[in-house]
C-alpha positions in Angstrom: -24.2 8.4 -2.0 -23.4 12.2 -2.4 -23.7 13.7 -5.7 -20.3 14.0 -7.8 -18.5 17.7 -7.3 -18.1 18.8 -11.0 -14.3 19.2 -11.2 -13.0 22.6 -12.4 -10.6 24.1 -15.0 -8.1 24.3 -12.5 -8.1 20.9 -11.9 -7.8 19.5 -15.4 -4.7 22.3 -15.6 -3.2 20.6 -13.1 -3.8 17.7 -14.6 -1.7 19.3 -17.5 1.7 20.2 -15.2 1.8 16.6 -14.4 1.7 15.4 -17.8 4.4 18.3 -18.1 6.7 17.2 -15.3 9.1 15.5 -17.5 9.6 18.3 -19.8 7.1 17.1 -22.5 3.6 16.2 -22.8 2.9 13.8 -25.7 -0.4 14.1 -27.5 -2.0 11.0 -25.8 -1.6 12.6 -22.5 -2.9 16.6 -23.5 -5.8 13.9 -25.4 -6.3 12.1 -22.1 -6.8 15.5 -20.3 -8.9 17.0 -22.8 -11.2 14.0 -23.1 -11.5 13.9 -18.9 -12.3 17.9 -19.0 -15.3 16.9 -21.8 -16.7 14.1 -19.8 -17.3 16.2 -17.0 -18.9 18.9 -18.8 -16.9 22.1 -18.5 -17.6 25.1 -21.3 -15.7 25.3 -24.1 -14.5 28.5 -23.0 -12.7 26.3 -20.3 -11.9 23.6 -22.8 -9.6 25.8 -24.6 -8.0 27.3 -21.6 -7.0 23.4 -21.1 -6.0 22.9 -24.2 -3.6 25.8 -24.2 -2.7 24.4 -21.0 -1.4 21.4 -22.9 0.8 23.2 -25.7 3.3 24.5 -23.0 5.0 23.6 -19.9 3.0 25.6 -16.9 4.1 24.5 -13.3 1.9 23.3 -10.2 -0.2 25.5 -9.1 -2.2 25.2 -6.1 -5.6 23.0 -6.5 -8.4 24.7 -5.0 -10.0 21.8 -3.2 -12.4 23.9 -1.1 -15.4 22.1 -3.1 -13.7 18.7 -3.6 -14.6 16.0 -1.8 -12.6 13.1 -0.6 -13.9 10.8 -3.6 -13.0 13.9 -6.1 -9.5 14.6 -4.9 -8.5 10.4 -4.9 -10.3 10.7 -8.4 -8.1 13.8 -9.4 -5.0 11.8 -8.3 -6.1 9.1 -10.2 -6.7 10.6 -13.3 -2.9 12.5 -12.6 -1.2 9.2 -11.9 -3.0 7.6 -15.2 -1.4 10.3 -17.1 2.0 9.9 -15.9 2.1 6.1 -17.0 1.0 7.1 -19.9 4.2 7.2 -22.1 4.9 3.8 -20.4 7.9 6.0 -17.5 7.1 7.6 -14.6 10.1 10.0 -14.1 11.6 11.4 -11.2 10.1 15.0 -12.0 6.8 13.1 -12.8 7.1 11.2 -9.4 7.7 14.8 -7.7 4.7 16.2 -9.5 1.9 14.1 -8.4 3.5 14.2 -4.5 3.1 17.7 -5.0 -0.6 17.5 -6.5 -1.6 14.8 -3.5 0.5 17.1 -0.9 -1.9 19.8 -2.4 -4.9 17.5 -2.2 -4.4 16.5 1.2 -4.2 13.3 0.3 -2.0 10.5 2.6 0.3 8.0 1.4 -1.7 4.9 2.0 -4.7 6.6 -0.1 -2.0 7.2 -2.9 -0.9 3.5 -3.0 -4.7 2.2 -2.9 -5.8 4.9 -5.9 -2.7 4.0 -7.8 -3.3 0.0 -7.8 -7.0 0.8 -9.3 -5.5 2.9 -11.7 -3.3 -0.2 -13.1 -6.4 -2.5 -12.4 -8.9 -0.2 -14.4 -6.3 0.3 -17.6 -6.1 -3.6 -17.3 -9.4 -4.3 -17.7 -9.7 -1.5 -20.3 -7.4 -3.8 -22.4 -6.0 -0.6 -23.2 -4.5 2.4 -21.1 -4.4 4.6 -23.9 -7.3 7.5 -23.7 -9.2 6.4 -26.4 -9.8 3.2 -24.6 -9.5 4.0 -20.7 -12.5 3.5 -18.7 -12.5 6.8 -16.7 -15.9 6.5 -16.0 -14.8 3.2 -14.2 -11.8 4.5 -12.2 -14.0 7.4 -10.8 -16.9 4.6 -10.3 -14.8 2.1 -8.4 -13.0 4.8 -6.1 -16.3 5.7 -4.4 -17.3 2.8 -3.8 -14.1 1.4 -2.3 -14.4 4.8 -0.1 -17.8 4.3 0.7 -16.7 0.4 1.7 -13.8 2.2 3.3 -16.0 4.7 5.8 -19.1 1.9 6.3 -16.1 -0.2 7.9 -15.2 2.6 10.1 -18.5 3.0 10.9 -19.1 -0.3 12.0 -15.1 -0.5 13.9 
């Protein structure tokens, strides 16, 4: 299996405009953010570019996927649609959001629908969707491997 990309500021400030979308971001959302930039090991410097990133509405700005691969972008997604559920709503502007971020992603509908039920399956067997408890570690985990199931039965097809 290839080695994990190690997700950028950008990303996690994208991440941010989601949790945005719907005019506010409560603290468990710029928390869930924060704590995903941490677990993947960016510089403090970058840290606190995302945190200012979660203090005031910014807008969508172009991911640069160039050194994404398929399992990062669905992973990004992920992460985006998980934040958008948090506040228990997923608004119109919020909906609008992540089709941008998955337009911008490359990433087709089907794809969306399959991340988006192991988003719900992974905060279920959290017991808890809230960031303290959330197994991201598990959402990124069971994303590559349903991709790699995905591609070894095309292979075989």
């Amino acid at each position: 299996m290839p080695e994990k990309t190690r997700l950028g500021r950008d990303v996690y400030v994208a991440l941010a405009a989601v949790g945005w979308a719907d005019g506010k971001l409560e603290q468990d959302e710029a928390d869930a953010i924060v704590r995903a930039a941490l677990e993947e090991g960016l510089e403090l410097a970058e840290i606190a570019e995302i945190e200012d990133a979660t203090k005031s509405p910014i807008d969508i700005a172009v991911v640069d996927r160039k050194n994404l691969s398929k399992e990062d972008r669905l992973y990004v997604y992920g992460v985006a649609g998980w934040i958008a559920r948090l506040d228990g709503v997923i608004t119109d502007s919020e909906k609008a959001a992540l089709t941008k971020l998955a337009d911008s992603l490359k990433i087709p509908e089907r794809p969306r629908e399959i991340v988006d039920r192991i988003v719900e399956d992974v905060a279920q067997s959290s017991g808890d969707a809230r960031p303290a408890r959330y197994d991201l570690g598990a959402l990124r985990t069971i994303i590559g491997e349903r991709l790699a199931a995905a591609e070894a039965r095309r292979k075989d097809v």
